[in-house]
LUMVO-213607 format. One record per residue (C-alpha): x, y, z; residue in one letter. Coordinates in steps of 0.5 Angstrom, whole numbers, plus 500, padded with zeros to 3 digits. Last residue first. Example, Ala and Ser with C-alpha at 12.3 -4.5 7.8 and 13.67 -1.06 7.14 Angstrom:
<atoms>
527498514s;525491516a;
</atoms>
This chain:
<atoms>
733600218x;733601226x;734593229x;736596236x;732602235x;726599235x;721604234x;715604239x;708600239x;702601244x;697597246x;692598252x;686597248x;688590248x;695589249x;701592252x;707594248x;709592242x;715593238x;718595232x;722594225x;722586228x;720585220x;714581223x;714587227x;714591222x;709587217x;704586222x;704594224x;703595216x;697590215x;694594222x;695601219x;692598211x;686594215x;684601220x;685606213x;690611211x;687618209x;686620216x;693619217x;695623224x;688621228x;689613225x;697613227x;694616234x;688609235x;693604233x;698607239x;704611239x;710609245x;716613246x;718619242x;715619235x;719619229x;720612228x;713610229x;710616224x;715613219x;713607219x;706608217x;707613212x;712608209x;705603209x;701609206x;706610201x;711616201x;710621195x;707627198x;710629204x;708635206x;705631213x;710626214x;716631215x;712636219x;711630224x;718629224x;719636226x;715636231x;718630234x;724633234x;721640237x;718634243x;724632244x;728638244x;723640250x;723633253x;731633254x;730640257x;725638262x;730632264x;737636265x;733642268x;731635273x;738633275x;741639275x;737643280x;742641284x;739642292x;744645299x;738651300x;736648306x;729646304x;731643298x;737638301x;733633295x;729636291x;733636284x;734628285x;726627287x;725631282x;730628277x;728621279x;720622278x;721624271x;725619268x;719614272x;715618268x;718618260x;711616257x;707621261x;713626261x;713625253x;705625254x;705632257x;710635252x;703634246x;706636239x;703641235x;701646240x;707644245x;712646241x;709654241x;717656245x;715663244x;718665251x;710666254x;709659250x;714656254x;712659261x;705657260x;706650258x;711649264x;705652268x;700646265x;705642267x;706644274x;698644274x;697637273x;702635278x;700640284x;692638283x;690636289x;692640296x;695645292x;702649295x;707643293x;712648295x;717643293x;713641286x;713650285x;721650286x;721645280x;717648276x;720654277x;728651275x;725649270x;722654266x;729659268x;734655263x;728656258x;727664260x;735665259x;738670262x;742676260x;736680259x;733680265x;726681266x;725673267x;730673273x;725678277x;719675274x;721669277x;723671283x;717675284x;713669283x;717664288x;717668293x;709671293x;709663293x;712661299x;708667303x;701664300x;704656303x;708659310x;701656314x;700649310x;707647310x;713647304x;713640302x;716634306x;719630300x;720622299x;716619305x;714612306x;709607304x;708601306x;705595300x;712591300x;714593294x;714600297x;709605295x;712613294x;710619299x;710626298x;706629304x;701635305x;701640310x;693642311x;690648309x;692648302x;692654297x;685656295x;683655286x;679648287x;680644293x;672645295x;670639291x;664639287x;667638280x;666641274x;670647276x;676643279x;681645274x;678652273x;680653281x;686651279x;688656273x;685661277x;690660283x;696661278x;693668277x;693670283x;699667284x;703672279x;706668272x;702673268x;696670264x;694675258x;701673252x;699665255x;691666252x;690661247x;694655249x;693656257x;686658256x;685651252x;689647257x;685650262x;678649259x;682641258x;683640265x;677641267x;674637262x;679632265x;676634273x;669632270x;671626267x;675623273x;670625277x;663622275x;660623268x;663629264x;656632258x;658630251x;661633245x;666638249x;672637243x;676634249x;670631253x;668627246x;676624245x;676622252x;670618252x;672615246x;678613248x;675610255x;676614262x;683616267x;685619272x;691615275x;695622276x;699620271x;694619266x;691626268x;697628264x;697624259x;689624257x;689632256x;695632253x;694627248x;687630246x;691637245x;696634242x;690631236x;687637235x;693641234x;697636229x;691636224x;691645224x;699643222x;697641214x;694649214x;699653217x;705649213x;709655211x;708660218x;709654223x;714651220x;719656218x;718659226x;719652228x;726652225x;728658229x;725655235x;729648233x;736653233x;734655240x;733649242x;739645240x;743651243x;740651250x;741643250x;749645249x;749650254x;746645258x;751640257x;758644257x;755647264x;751653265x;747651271x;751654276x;749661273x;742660272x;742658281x;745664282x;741668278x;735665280x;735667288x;731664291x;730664300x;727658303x;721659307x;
</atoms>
């Protein structure tokens, strides 16, 4: 197993660029704070409608998914979850939940990290469930062709426990000192976690519910308001790439954490701007239902659907949301992705006015 000094590796990472994205964020924690504490009532709609995104997105990338409704059922815990992918979405929904309620209580500690897992899986039957791999495991992509071949050879089975012992006490250590910044520290663990790979399932689903655990544990409470699982869902093969750059000459110490710190900055002041377009939308009271509409898509990051705008403006019925989307695309304001119960639209930027 490698060795990991934090330290070194923040110091490397103190680019004009990086400094730059800590500046945006700190200043976005402050306004959020202002946020938070003026606009309590009108955000209690933002929570419930992240959380469903979260749950969906993120297992989403995994290819575990099931209907819109059922989705939305399993995440208010209104029905019972059938078959695998319900169960391990309910699973994924009770650790989302622990991780939003209880963060200041959940140490960045294997113990614990093994407790969040075993939670994933508690509604499945599957034995994988809070125990570190037994069996080394491959990251591997599908070529055009349909063959596969290897991207990542990740930490083995035996050196696994070892590997995470190091990782949390690195991290612990470098979030102790005062002259480090624990949102440059969040992903460069994320991404030494993915390289340790140390689950035999579950290894994605988990980086992301630790990435949500270290930001709140730093005050950065973005991801109650606003779903960071779906900016990476949305923006996946952007987060494929920086792992794969970031991960490359890992276990020889020779890796850039760069590429990947870059990324998970970007979907953090992401998120906090959508949040505070959101924010904008929701004690604004003199816009028209259509302007509502529009503002909503021009202020989300990636793709929104029917179904999302409907959740953020329960005042606005289903004729006046679809009269607006048609007036915007027939305006070219915005596109449509998909079609069916897959449809999504984003702002069209080339043709913002």
């Amino acid at each position: 197993m490698r060795s990991l000094n934090y330290k070194n590796e923040y110091q490397k990472l103190l680019s004009p660029e990086i400094v730059s994205y800590l500046g945006q964020i700190h200043e976005m924690k402050g306004q959020q704070n202002l946020f938070i504490e003026a606009q309590k009532d009108a955000l209690n709609e933002l929570l419930e409608i992240a959380r469903i995104q979260s749950t969906e997105a993120s297992n989403r990338i995994e290819g575990v998914i099931t209907t819109d409704d059922r989705l939305k059922k399993i995440v208010m815990n209104k029905t019972t979850p059938k078959g695998r992918s319900e169960r391990e979405i309910a699973g994924y929904r009770d650790v989302l939940n622990t991780v939003h309620e209880n963060y200041d209580y959940i140490p960045v500690r294997p113990g614990m990290i093994l407790q969040l897992h075993r939670d994933l899986y508690k509604f499945s039957n599957s034995a994988v469930g809070g125990r570190f791999k037994n069996a080394d495991n491959l990251i591997t992509e599908e070529l055009s062709d349909g063959t596969k071949r290897v991207r990542f050879q990740p930490v083995p089975a035996w050196e696994t426990t070892e590997a995470m012992e190091i990782l949390c006490k690195a991290f612990q250590e470098a979030a102790a000192d005062p002259e480090l910044d624990p949102i440059l520290l969040m992903p460069v663990f994320i991404l030494d976690f993915l390289c340790i790979h140390p689950f035999s399932d579950g290894n994605g689903r988990m980086s992301r519910l630790l990435t949500l655990l270290l930001l709140y544990r730093s005050g950065y409470l973005v991801g109650n308001y606003i779903s960071v699982e779906r900016i990476i869902a949305d923006s996946k093969e952007s987060y494929y790439e920086a792992v794969q750059n970031s991960s490359a000459g890992w276990h020889e110490e020779q890796n850039d954490y760069l590429p990947f710190v870059r990324y998970l900055l970007g979907v953090v002041i992401a998120a906090y701007r959508e949040f505070a377009s959101r924010v904008d939308i929701l004690i604004t009271r003199g816009l028209s239902k259509t302007d509502k509409v529009r503002e909503i898509i021009r202020g989300t990051t990636g793709r929104i659907t029917k179904t999302q705008i409907m959740q953020l403006c329960p005042d606005i019925s289903q004729k006046t949301v679809e009269r607006a989307l048609k007036e915007m695309m027939d305006s070219n304001r915005i596109i449509k992705i998909g079609g069916g119960r897959y449809t999504s639209y984003t702002w069209n930027k080339e043709n913002a006015y």
